[in-house]
C-alpha atoms as one frame of an Amber mdcrd trajectory, in Angstrom:
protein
 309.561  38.851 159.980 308.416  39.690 163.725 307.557  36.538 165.702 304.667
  37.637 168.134 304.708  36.144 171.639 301.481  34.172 172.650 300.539  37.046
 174.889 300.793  39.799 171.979 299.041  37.386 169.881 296.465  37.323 172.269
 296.173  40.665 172.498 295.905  41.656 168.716 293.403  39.230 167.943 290.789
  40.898 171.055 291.903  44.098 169.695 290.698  43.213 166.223 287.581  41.417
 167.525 286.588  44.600 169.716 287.515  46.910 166.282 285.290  44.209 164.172
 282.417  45.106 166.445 282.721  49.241 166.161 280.380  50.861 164.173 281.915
  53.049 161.415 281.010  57.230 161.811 279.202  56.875 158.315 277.385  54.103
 159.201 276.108  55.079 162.444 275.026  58.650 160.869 272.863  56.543 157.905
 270.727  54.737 160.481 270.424  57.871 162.635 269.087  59.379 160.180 266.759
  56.517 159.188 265.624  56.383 162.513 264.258  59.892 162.705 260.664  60.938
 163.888 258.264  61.612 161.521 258.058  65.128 160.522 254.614  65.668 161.306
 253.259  63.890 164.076 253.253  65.101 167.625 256.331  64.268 169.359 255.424
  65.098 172.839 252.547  62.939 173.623 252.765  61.075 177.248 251.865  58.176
 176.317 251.927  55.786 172.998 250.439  52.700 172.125 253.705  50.028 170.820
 252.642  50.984 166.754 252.023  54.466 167.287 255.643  54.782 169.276 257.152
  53.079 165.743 254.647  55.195 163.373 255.899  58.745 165.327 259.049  57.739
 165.833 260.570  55.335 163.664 258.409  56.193 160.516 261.279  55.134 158.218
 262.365  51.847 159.141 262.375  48.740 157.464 259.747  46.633 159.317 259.524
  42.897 159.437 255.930  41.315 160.323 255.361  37.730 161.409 252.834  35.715
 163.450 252.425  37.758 166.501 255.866  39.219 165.811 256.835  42.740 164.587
 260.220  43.929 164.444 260.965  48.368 163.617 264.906  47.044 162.910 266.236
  51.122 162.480 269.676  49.815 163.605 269.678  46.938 160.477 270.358  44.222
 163.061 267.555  42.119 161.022 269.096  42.150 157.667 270.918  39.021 157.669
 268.454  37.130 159.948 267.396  34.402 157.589 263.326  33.839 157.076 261.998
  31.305 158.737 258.999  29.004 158.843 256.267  29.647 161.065 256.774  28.512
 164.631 255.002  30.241 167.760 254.833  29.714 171.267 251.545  30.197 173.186
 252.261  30.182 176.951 249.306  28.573 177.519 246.908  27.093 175.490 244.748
  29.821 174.707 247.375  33.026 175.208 249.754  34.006 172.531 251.674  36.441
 173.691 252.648  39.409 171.054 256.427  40.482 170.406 257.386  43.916 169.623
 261.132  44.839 168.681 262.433  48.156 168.025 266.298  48.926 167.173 267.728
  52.734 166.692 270.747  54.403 167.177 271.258  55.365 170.995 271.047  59.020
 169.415 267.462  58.476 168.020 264.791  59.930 169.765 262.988  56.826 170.117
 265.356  56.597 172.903 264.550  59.415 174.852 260.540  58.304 174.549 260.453
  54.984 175.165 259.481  55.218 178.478 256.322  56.914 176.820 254.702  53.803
 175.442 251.968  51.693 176.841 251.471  48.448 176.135 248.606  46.424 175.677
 248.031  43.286 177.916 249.328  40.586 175.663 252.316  42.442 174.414 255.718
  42.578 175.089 257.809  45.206 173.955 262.215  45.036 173.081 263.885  48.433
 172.763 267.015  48.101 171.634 269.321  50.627 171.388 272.969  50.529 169.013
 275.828  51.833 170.619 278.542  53.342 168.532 281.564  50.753 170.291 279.066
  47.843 168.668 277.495  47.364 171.576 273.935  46.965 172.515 271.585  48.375
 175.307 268.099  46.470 175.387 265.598  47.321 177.839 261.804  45.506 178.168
 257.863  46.571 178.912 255.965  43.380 179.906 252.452  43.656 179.483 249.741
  42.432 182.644 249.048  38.833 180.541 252.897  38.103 180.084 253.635  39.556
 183.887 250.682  37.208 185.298 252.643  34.264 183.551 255.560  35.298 184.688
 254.553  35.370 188.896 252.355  32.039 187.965 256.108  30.136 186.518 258.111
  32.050 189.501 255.917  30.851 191.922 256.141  27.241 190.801 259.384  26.933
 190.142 260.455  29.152 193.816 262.473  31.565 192.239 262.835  33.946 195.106
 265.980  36.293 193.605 263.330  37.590 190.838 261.562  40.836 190.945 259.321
  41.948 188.580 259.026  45.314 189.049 262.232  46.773 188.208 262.218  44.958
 185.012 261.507  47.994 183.153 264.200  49.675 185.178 267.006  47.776 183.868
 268.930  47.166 180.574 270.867  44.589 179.205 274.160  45.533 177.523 274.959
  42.406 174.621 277.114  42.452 171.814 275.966  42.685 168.203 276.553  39.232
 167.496 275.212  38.232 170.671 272.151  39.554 169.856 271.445  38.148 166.354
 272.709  34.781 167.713 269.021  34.922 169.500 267.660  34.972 166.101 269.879
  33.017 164.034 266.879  30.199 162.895 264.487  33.469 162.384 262.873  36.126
 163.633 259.520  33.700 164.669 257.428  34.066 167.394 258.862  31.346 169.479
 262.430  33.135 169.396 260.948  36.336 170.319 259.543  34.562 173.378 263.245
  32.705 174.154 264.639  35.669 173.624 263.092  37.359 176.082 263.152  34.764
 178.419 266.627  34.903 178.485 267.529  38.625 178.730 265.122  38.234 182.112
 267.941  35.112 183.187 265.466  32.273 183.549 266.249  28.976 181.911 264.930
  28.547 178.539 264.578  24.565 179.235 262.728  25.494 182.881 260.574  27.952
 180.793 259.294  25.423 178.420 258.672  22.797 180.630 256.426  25.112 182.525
 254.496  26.217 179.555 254.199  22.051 178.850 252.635  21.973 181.743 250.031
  24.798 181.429 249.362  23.417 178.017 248.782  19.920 179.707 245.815  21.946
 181.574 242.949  24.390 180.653 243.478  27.600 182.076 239.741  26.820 183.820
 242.034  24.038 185.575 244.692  26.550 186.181 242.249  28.806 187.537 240.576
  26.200 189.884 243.770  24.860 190.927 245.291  28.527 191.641 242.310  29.251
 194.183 242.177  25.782 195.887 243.187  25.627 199.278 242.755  21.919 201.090
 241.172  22.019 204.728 241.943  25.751 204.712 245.831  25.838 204.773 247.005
  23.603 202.057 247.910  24.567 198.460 248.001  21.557 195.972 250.796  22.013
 193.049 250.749  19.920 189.816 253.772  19.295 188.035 253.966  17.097 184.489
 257.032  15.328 183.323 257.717  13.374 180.124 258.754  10.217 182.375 258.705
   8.956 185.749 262.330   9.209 185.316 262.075  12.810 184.998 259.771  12.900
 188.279 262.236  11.286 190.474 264.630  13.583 189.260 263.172  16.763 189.733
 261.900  15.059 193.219 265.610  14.396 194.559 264.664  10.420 194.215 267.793
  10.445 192.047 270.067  13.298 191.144 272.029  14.789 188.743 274.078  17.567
 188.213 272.542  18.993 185.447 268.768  18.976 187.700 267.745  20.815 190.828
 265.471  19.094 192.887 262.243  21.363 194.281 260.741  20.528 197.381 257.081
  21.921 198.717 256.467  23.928 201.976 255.168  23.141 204.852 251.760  23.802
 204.153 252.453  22.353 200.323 251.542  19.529 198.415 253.172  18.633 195.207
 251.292  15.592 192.440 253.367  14.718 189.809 252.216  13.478 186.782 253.599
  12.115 183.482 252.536  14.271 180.099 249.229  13.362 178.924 251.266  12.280
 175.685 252.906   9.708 178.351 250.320   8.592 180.516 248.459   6.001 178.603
 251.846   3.954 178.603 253.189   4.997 182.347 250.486   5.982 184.967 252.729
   7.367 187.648 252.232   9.596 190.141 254.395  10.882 192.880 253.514  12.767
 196.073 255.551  15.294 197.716 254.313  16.634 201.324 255.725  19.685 203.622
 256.529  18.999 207.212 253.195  20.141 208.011 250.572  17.774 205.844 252.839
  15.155 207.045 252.414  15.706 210.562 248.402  15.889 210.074 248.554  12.750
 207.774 250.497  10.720 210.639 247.604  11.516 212.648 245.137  10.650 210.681
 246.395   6.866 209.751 247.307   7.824 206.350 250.450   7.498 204.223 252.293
   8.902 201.177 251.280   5.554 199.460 247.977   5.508 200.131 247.406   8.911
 198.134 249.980   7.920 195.422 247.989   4.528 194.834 244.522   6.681 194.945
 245.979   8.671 192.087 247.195   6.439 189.943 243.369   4.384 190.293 241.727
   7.455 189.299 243.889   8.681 186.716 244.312   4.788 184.913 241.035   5.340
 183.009 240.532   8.847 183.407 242.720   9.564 179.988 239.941  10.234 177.947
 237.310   9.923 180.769 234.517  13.266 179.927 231.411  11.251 181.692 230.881
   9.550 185.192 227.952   7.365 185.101 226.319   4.094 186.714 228.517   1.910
 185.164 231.638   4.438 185.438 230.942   4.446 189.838 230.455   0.217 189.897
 233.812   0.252 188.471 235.355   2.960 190.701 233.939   0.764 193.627 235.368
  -2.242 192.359 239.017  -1.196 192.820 238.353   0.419 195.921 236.118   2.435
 198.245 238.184   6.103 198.254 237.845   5.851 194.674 234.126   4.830 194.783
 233.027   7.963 197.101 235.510  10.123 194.959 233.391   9.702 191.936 229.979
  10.004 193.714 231.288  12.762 195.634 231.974  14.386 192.354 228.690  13.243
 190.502 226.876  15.231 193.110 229.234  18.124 192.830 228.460  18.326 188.912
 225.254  18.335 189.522 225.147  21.341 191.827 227.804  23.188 190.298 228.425
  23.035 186.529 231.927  25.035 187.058 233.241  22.429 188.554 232.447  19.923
 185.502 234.097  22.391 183.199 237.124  22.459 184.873 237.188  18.291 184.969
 236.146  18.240 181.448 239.045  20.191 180.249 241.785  18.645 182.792 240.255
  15.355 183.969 243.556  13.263 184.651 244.610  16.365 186.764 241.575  16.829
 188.500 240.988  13.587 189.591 244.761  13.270 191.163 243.574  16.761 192.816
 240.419  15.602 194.034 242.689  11.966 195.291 244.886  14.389 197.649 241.997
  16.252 198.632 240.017  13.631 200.018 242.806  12.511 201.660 244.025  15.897
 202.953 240.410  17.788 203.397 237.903  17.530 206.196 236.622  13.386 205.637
 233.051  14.694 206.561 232.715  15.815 202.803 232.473  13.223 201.532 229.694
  11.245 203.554 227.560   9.188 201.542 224.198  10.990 200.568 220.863   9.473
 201.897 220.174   8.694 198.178 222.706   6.165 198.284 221.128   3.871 201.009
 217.539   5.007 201.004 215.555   2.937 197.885 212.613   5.571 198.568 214.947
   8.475 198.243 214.690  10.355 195.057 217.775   8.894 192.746 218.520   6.186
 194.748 221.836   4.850 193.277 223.412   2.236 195.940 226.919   1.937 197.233
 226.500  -1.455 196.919 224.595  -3.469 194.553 222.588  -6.525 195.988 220.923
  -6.598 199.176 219.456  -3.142 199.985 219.736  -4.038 203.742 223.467  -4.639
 203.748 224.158  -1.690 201.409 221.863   0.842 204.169 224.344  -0.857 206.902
 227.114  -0.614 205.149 226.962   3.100 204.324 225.414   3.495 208.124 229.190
   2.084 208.945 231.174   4.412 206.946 229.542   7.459 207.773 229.772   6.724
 211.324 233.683   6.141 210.649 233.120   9.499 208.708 231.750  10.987 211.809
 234.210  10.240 214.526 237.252  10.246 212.364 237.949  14.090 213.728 237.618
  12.687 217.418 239.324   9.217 217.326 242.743   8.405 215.521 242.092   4.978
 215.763 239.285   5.091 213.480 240.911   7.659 211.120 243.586   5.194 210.507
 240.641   2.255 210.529 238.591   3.661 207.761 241.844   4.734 205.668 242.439
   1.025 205.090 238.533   0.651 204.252 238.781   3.336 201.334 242.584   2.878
 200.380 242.865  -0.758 199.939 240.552  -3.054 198.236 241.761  -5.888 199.960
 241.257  -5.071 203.192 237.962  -3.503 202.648 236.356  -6.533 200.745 237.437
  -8.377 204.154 236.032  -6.054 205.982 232.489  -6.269 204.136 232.555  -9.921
 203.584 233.136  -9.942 207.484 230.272  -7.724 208.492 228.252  -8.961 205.877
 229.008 -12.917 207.776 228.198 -11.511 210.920 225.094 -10.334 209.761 224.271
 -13.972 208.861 225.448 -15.315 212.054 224.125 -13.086 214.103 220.334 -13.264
 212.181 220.381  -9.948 212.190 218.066  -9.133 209.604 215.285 -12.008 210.542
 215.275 -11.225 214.294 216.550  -7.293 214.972 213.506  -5.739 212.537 210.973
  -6.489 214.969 212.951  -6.441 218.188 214.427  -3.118 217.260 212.055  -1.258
 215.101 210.430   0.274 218.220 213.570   2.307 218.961 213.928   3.928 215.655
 210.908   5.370 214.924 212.510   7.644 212.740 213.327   4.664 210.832 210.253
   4.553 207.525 211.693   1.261 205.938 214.176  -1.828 207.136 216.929  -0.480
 204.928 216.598   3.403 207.347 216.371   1.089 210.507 219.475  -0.494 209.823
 221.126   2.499 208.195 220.717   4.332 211.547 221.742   1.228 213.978 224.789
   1.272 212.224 225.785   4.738 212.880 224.608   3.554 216.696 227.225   0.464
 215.952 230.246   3.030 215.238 229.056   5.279 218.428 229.025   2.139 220.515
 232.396   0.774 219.083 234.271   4.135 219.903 232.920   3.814 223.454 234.320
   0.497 223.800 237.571   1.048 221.890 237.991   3.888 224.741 237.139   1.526
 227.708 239.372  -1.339 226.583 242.208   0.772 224.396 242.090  -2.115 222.235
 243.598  -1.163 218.274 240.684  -1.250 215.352 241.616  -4.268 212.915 239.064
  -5.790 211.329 238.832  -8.927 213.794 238.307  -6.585 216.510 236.027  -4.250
 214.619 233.490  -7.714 213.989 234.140  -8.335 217.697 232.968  -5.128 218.484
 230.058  -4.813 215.709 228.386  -8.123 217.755 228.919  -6.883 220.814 226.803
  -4.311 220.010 224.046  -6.030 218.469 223.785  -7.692 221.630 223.845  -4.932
 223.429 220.957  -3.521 221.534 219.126  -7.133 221.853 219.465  -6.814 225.759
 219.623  -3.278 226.458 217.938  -1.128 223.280 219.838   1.403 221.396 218.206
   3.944 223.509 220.140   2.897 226.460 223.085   2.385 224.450 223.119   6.123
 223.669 223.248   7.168 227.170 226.078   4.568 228.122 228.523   7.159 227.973
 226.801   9.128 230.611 227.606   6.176 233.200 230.025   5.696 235.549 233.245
   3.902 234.532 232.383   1.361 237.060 228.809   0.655 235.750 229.470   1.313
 232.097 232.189  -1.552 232.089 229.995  -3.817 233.999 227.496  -3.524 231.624
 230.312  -4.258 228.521 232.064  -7.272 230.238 228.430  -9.187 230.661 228.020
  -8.611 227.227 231.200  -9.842 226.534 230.277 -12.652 228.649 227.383 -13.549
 226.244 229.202 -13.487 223.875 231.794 -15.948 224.289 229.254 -17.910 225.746
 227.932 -17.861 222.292 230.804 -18.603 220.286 231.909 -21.779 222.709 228.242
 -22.831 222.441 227.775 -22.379 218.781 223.930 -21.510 219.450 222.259 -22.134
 216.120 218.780 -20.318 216.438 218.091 -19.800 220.228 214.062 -19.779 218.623
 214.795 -23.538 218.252 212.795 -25.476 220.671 213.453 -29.099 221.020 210.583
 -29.712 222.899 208.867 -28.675 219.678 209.653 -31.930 218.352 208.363 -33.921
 221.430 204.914 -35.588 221.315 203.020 -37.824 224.042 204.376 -41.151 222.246
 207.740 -40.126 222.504 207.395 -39.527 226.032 205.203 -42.615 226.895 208.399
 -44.533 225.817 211.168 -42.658 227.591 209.527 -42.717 230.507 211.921 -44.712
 232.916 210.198 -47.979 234.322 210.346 -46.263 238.473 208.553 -43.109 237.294
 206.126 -45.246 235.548 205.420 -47.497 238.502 204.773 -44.416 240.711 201.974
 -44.573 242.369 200.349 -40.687 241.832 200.256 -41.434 237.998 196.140 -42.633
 237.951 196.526 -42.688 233.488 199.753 -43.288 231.836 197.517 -42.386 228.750
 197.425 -39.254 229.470 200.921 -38.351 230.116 201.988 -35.196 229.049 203.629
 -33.063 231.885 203.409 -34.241 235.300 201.599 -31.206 237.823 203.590 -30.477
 240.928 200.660 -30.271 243.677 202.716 -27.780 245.488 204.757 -25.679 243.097
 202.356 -25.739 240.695 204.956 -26.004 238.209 204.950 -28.279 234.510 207.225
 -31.513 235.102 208.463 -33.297 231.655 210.860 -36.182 231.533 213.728 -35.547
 229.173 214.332 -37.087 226.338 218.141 -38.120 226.508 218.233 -37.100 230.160
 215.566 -39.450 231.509 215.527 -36.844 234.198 212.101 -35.130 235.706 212.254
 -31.323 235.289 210.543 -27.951 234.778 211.077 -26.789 231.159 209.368 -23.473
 231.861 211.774 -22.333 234.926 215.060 -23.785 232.955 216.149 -20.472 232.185
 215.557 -20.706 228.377 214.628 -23.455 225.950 215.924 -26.423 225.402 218.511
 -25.646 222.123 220.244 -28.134 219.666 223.698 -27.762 220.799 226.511 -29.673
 219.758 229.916 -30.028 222.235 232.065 -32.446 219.468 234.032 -29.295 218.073
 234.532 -27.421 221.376 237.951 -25.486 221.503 238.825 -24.781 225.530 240.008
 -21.066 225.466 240.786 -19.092 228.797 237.697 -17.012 228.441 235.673 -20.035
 228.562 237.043 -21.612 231.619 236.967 -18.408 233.647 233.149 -18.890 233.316
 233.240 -22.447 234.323 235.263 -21.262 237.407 232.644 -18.629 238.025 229.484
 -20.881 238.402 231.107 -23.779 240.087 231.874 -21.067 242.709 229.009 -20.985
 243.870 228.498 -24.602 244.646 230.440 -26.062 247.878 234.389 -26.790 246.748
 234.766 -30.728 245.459 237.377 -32.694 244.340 236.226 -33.831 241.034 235.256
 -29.877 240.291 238.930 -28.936 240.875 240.148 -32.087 238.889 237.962 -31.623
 235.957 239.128 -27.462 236.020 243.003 -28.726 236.418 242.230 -30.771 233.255
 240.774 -27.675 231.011 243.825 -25.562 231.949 246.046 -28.146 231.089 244.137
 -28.824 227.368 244.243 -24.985 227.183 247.833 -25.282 227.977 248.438 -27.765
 225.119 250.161 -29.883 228.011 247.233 -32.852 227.100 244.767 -34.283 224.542
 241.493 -33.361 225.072 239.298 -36.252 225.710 235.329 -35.870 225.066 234.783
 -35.726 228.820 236.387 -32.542 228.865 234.395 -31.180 225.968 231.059 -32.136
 227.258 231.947 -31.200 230.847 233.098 -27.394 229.786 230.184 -27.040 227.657
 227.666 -28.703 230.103 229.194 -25.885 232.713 228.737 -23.009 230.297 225.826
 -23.536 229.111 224.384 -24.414 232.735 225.816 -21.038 233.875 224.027 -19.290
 231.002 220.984 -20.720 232.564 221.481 -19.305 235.973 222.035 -16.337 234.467
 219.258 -15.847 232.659 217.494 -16.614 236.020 218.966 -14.240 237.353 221.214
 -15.945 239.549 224.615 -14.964 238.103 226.612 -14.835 240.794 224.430 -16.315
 243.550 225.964 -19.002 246.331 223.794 -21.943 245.638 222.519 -22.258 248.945
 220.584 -18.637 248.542 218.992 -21.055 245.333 216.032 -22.927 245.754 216.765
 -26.342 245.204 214.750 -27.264 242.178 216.925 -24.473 240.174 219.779 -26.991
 239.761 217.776 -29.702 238.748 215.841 -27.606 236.179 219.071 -26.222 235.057
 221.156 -29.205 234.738 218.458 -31.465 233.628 217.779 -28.671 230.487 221.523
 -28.474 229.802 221.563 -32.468 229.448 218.830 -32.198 226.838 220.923 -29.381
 225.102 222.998 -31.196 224.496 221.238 -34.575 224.046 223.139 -36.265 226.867
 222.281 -38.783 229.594 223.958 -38.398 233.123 225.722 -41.849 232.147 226.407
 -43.712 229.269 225.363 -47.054 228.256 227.888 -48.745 230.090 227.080 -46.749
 233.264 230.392 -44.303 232.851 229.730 -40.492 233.535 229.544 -38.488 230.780
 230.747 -35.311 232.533 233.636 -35.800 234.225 236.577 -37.652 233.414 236.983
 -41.704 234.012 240.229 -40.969 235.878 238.136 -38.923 238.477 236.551 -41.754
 241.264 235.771 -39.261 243.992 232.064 -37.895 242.459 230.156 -38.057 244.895
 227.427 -35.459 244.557 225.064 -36.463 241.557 221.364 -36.158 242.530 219.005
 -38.727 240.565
């Protein structure tokens, strides 16, 4: 017996394969013949529909018909395919795509007409052709429903080496067995589909993710999303995975050899989502940006995060979410303010156009992570809140914020202000990013405005002082509505002049300024600051900001407050000290109730705590109830001091009593009540002058009686006498012997 070598072993057994696979003369001439053209129908038509091609040309075959599936088998590759059970595969959710295969002898005539036949839209059409080695030539026809699919799964997926039109060009070349190995579980639909799938050389797993994911979605969705284009250059993708696992690996967030990563374009931006079978356990979402939304999203404050957490807030309770209502947009707000204006935003869009509800009723986890990224990517401006939102006379008035009607007309005044500069100024794009991204920072925000409201007594004092300059303005809730878009206008100016960075601290800084500004100046001349000089326009800010720290170091609590309210002619008969009631002028202590100056004319009144003769009237403001016990020295405060003891001639104790602020400012010692009452007695003296006009005038250009009025009122203030009870100054420091200047 011949032993064969391994490589003559080798060779035999291909030899016998490649025999095992050739077709037999006999053979080959029984399924020519069963694949002839019928007798009597033209043959020379030019074109065919798919069952007329079989009826004229393979009239004889034995046909097998499933759902959506026909198969002309003239070759007999079909006769051992086993039956099946019924399993399609719709490549969306409403197209099911029809499978035609024919098989003949290469010598048919069905070969020669093939090109002949004309499919309808949601066929797709297998002509495969027996060659006598055992061999097999198959060639496809797509039709326009099945090619539409096919650009829609190359485009997200960015095959690039793909083209569709020579498709019909081409043929395949497959052995036998290769070829019934595609139908080995059956000749059912979804094989047909796989099939062809694979003779075009695109991954079956790829294929059927994609079609999970146009499943996930109405083809209304589809539609919408196909023709949506964010701020006029970006395209939004949607991809849906089983897991977040899967997202980070088809992301590149972790690899693996057996998955390719996809990134987007430039001008791209990719959501993915979990499976809606998924979601209710793992609300993920995960943002992918081209070079190009990043850039514009640096600019505009806003981060990767920030649209990823907007997402996964709308999506959360959106699962089987059909309705937005009243009690749907409190919630939204509650978890933050992007989401909020998302769903009114969308309530209004509803309402005017019902093709847009379709396409959220049949997608709405997908659509609201759309509509996240697009109100993070689009033009802000959309999405400014509607007059019906602020207005309680507007027709549908639904507020922003429940409660107070005035705070909710500010509040929405503030954001669409923010709204309206965030194309001009970074600083606020980045500003109101945090207001409608973060719930944190935007109930701080609120609650701040909302305290500064209190403090400042906005609402009791501004409607009358104010009203006059907004005419427009039918109703408190419009007046304040409109100040507040004067507020944001006012704030940019400022964050221009003093390139100071919007946090919410500065922001309230800012928002008081400008109420005082309007107090002092009206919003009319606010709106033509900008028009000044740099010069004049800061000059104008700093004394503001002047007023306002004397404020804050003052702790005004209603500058209405009138002590002298609570004075009456008993009160006074008492304090009066024993030399003024000796004096000689005074004809009826009965009768003492101000004391007339023969020559200024003026209203003289003996203070209460001061025991000091002055003129209320030309004080420079009423007498407040102040309080110096909690005073904090800051630098801005004692740059004030230093500014109004300017004006008086240099003294020792002045310097002393500055050195000592600096020093308690420093931290280098304890302040002592002297220092307190002596900073605020300075202050609020200066705030006096000022409001005399006599801000920075030398004293000696003052007629005398101004100091006395002035200091006198600031004793009363603050319910002080010049000296204590043990004759001590109040004022200045014990340490400090050289005072030498006090006028009785």
């Amino acid at each position: 017996m011949r032993i064969l070598t391994p490589q003559q072993y080798a060779f035999v057994t291909i030899l016998y394969l490649y025999h095992m696979e050739l077709i037999s003369q006999n053979y080959f001439e029984e399924i020519l013949y069963n694949s002839r053209a019928h007798p009597v129908f033209n043959k020379d038509w030019n074109v065919y529909t798919s069952v007329k091609y079989a009826d004229t040309f393979l009239p004889f075959v034995h046909g097998i018909t499933g759902t959506n599936t026909m198969v002309f088998d003239g070759a007999k590759l079909f006769e051992t395919i086993p039956k099946a059970n019924k399993n399609i595969l719709k490549l969306s959710e409403s197209q099911l795509i029809s499978s035609l295969i024919y098989t003949y002898p290469i010598d048919a005539l069905a070969t020669r007409k093939k090109d002949s036949v004309q499919l309808s839209k949601n066929e797709v059409c297998s002509f495969v052709e027996l060659n006598r080695n055992g061999s097999v030539d198959i060639s496809l026809k797509l039709g326009s429903n099945f090619k539409k699919f096919l650009n829609t799964y190359l485009q997200h997926t960015k095959t690039s080496n793909f083209n569709i039109h020579t498709i019909g060009n081409t043929s395949i070349t497959k052995s036998v067995s290769e070829f019934k190995k595609y139908f080995q579980n059956g000749s059912v639909h979804k094989n047909h589909m796989l099939y062809v799938f694979d003779l075009l050389g695109l991954s079956q797993n790829n294929v059927l993710d994609f079609i999970a994911y146009t499943q996930a979605f109405n083809t209304k969705f589809i539609s919408y999303l196909e023709k949506l284009v964010i701020a006029e250059k970006y395209k939004i993708t949607v991809f849906i995975e089983k897991s977040r696992k899967d997202i980070l690996y088809k992301t590149g967030v972790l690899t693996s050899k057996d998955t390719q990563p996809i990134f987007p374009e430039k001008n791209e931006i990719y959501i993915w989502l979990v499976s809606k079978d998924y979601i209710k356990y793992e609300p993920t979402a995960e943002i992918q940006i081209g070079v190009s939304v990043a850039k514009d999203f640096i600019e505009k404050g806003v981060t990767k995060e920030n649209i990823q957490t907007l997402i996964i807030t709308q999506i959360e309770d959106e699962i089987d979410q059909r309705v937005i209502g009243n009690d749907y947009l409190e919630e939204k707000l509650d978890k933050a303010m992007a989401s909020a204006m998302i769903a009114y935003a969308l309530q209004e869009e509803f309402t005017k156009n019902p093709v847009s509800k379709e396409v959220f009723e049949s997608s709405p986890t997908a659509f609201f992570a759309v509509k996240a990224a697009e109100f993070t990517a689009d033009s802000i401006k959309k999405y400014r809140i509607s007059e019906a939102r602020w207005n309680p006379h507007a027709q549908g008035f639904n507020p922003l914020f429940k409660g107070n009607t005035i705070h909710n007309a500010f509040f929405c005044g503030i954001i669409n202000g923010l709204i309206d500069l965030a194309a001009g100024l970074p600083e606020m794009i980045g500003f109101l990013s945090k207001i409608l991204h973060s719930k944190s920072f935007a109930s701080e925000f609120f609650d701040s405005i909302k305290k500064l409201i209190d403090e400042e007594k906005i609402i009791e004092t501004i409607l009358e002082a104010l009203g006059k300059d907004y005419k427009n303005a039918k109703s408190p809730e419009a007046l304040f509505y409109f100040m507040a878009i004067d507020v944001i206008n006012l704030i940019s100016i400022l964050i221009g002049l003093y390139g100071t960075a919007v946090s919410i601290q500065n922001f309230v800084r800012f928002t008081r300024r400008s109420f005082r500004y309007f107090r002092r100046y009206s919003p009319k001349k606010m709106r033509s600051l900008d028009e000044l000089p740099s010069s004049e326009k800061q000059k104008i800010l700093d004394d503001i900001e002047e007023d306002i720290v004397i404020d804050d170091i003052l702790d005004k609590t209603d500058e209405s407050d009138n002590l002298l309210d609570d004075f009456d002619n008993d009160e006074l008969l008492d304090d009066i000290p024993e030399d003024i009631e000796n004096d000689d002028f005074i004809d009826d202590i009965d009768d003492l109730d101000e004391v007339k100056d023969p020559i200024n004319k003026s209203s003289q009144i003996v203070g209460k705590y001061s025991r000091r003769t002055f003129d209320p009237d030309n004080a420079g403001g009423p007498i407040l109830d102040l309080n110096w016990k909690n005073t904090v020295i800051t630098k801005e405060g004692i740059v004030i001091v230093k500014k109004h003891l300017s004006r008086f001639d240099k003294t020792a104790a002045n310097t002393k009593m500055i050195n000592r602020l600096e020093s308690v400012e420093r931290g280098d010692i304890e302040i002592t009540d002297w220092d307190k009452r002596f900073y605020t007695h300075e202050i609020r003296e200066y705030d006096r002058y000022k409001n005399l006009g006599y801000e920075k005038t030398k004293n000696v250009d003052i007629p005398e009686e101004v100091w006395n009025n002035t200091h006198t009122a600031t004793l009363e203030d603050f319910k002080l006498s010049e000296f204590n009870q043990n004759g001590i100054d109040n004022l200045y420091h014990p340490d400090i012997n050289d005072i030498d200047f006090h006028i009785p």
